[in-house]
C-alpha positions in Angstrom: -18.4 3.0 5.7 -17.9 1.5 9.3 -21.1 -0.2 9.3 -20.5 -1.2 5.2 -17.0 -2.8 6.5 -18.5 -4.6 9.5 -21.0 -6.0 8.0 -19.1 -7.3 5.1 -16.7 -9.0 7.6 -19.8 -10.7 9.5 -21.6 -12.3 6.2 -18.5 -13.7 5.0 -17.4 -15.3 9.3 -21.1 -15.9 8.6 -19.7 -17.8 5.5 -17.3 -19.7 7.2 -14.2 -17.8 5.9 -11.4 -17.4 8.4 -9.3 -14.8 6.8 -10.4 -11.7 4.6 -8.3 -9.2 3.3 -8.8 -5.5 1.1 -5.9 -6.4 -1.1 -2.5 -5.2 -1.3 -2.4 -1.5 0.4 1.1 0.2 1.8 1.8 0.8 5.3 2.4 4.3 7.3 6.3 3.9 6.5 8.1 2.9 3.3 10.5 0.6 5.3 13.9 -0.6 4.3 15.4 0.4 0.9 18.2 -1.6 -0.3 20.2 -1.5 -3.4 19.5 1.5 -4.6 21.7 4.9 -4.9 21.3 7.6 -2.4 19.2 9.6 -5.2 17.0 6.8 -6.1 16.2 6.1 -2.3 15.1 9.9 -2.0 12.8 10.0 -5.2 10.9 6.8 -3.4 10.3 7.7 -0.5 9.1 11.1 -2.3 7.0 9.4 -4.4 5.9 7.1 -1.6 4.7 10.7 0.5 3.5 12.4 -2.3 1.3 9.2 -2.7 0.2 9.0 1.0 -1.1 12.6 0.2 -2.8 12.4 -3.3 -4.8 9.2 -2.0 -5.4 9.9 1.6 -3.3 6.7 3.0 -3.5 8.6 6.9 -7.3 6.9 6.6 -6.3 3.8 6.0 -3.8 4.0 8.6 -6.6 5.5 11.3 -8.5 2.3 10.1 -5.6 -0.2 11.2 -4.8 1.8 14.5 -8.7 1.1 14.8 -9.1 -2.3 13.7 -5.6 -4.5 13.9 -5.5 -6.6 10.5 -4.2 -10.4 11.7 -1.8 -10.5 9.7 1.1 -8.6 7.7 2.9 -9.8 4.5 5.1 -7.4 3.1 5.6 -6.6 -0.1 8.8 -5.9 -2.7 9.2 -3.7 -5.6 12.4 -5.1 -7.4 13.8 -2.8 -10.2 16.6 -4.2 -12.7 18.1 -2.0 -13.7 18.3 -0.6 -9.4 17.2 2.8 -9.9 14.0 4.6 -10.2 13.4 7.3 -12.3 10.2 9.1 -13.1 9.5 6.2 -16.0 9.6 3.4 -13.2 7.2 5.4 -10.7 4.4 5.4 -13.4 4.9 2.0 -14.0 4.0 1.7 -10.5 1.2 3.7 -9.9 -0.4 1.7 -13.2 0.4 -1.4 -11.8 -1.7 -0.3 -8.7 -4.7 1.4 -10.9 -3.7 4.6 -8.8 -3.3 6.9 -12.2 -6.3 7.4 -14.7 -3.8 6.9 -17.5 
């Protein structure tokens, strides 16, 4: 999948495109929570393990340690009412194609 990657990144440089990106994909850490209750900070950062787990993130981040990315843009889940519940994580994972529901 190395080779698949690199080669990939050479047609479109190749192309004359500057910047390339895999889409939208989480980092090692869930990083600062703010706003919501102590309970609703727990479930997340549950949620955001159990996730790492179910979908083998610890590749992706071997593939970053390997190959830096340029550039970082973070990302913000914003929840109104503040609190997740198991409701709001499916939501997620949908939103994300992660579930096969």
């Amino acid at each position: 999948t190395e080779y698949l990657a690199a080669a990939a990144i050479r047609t479109l440089g190749e192309d004359g495109c500057s910047y390339a990106t895999w889409g939208p994909a989480p980092l090692a850490d869930l990083g600062a929570v703010s706003g919501l209750g102590s309970l609703s900070e727990k479930l997340g950062r549950a949620i955001f393990r159990a996730s790492g787990r179910a979908f083998d993130l610890e590749s992706r981040n071997r593939y970053r340690r390997k190959f830096p990315v340029a550039r970082v843009e973070r990302s913000y889940l914003l929840f109104d009412p503040p609190s997740i519940g198991l409701r709001e994580a499916l939501q997620v994972l949908r939103a994300f194609h992660a579930t096969p529901f």
